[in-house]
C-alpha positions in Angstrom: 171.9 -11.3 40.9 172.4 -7.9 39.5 168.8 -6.7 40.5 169.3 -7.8 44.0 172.1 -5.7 44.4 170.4 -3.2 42.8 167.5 -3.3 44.9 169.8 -3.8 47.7 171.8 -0.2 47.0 168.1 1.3 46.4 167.1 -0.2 49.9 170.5 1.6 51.4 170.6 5.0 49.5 166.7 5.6 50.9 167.6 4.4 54.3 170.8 6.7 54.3 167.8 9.5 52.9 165.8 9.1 55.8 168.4 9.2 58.0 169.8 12.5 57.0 166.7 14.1 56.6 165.7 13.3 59.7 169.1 14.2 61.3 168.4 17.7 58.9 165.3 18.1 60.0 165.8 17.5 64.1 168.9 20.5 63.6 166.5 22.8 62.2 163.6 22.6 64.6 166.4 22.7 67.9 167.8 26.2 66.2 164.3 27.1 65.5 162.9 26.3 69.1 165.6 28.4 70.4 164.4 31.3 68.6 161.1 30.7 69.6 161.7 30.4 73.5 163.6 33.4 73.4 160.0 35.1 72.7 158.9 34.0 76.2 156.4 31.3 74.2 156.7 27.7 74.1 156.8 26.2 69.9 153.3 25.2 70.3 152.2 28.9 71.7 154.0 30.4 68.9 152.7 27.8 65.9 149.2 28.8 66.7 149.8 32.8 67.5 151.2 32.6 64.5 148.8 30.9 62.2 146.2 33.7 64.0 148.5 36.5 63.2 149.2 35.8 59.2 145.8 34.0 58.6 143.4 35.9 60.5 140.7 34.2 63.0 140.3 30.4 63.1 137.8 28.1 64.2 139.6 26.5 67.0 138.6 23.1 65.9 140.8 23.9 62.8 144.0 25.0 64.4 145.2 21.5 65.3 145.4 20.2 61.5 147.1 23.5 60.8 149.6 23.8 62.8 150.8 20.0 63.3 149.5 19.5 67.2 146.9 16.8 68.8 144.0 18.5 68.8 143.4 17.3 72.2 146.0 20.1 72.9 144.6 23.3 71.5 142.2 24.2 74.0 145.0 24.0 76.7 146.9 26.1 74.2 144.3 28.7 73.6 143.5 29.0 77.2 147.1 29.5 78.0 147.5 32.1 74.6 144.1 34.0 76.0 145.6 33.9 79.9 148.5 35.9 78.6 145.8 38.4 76.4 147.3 37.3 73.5 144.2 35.5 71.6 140.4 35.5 72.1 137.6 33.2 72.3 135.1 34.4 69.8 131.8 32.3 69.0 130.7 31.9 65.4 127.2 34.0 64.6 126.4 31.2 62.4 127.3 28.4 64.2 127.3 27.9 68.1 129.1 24.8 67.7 132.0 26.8 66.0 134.3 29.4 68.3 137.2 31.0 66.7 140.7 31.9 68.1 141.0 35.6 67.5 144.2 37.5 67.8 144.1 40.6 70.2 146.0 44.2 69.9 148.6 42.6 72.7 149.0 39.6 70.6 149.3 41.6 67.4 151.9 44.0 68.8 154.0 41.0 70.4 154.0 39.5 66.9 154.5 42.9 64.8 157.8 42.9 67.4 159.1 39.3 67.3 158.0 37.9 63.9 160.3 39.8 61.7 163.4 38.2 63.9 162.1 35.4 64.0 161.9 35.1 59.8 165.5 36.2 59.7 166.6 33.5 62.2 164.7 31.1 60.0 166.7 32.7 57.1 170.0 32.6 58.6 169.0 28.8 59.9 168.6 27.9 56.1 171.3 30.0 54.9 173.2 26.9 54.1 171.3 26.4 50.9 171.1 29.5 47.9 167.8 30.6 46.8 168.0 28.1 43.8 168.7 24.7 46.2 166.1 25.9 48.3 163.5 25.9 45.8 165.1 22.2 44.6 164.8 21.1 47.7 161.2 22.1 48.5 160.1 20.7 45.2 162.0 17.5 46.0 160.0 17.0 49.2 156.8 17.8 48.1 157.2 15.3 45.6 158.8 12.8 48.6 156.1 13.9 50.5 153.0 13.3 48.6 154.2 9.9 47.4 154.7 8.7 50.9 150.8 10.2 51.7 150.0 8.2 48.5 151.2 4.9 50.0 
């Protein structure tokens, strides 16, 4: 009998887990996305200008697994980013199959402008934590993480 309520409070205390950390987690991305809109992109705009800006080119057919989006939806998304002269098409000399997303001097001034805020909104976001929980934390959910990958 024991073990079943034991198993019982194990079932609860990870239900309650994935409940707050999804509650945690839908907070954080509503504060972020407000930060983000304020720049005038949309979160999906912004993911990929910003893997461009901090990583350098990438081959487009790459971006989606990076930056968590379909990759059905990166094309739109580069067409829109290029549209607006922020990014560039650029074909692979190697490979014609292969076109990367470049960043251009608009794109790269728009970021050296809004990516500074926009890492001291994340700070002030996560400010509810000190440096040591923080680290904690992201331990803790890599571990959570790659178990549930595992599974």
């Amino acid at each position: 009998m024991g073990n079943q309520i034991n198993d019982y409070q194990e079932e609860e205390l990870s239900l309650k887990l994935f409940i707050v950390l999804t509650r945690a987690l839908e907070s954080l991305k509503r504060r972020v996305e407000e930060d983000i809109k304020s720049t005038g992109l949309n979160p999906t705009e912004f993911a990929v200008l910003e893997l461009v800006y901090n990583k350098g080119e990438q081959p487009i057919q790459k971006i989606g697994e990076k930056v968590l989006i379909a990759s059905s939806s990166i094309t739109y998304v580069v067409d829109k980013l290029e549209k607006k002269k922020l990014l560039e098409r650029k074909p692979c000399p190697h490979d014609r199959r292969i076109t990367f997303a470049e960043i251009t001097a608009e794109g790269r001034d728009l970021m050296n402008n809004i990516f500074p805020r926009h890492r001291k909104a994340i700070k002030e976001i996560c400010a509810g934590l000190d440096r040591e929980e923080k680290q904690q934390l992201i331990e803790q959910l890599k571990k959570l993480g790659y178990y549930a990958q595992s599974l």
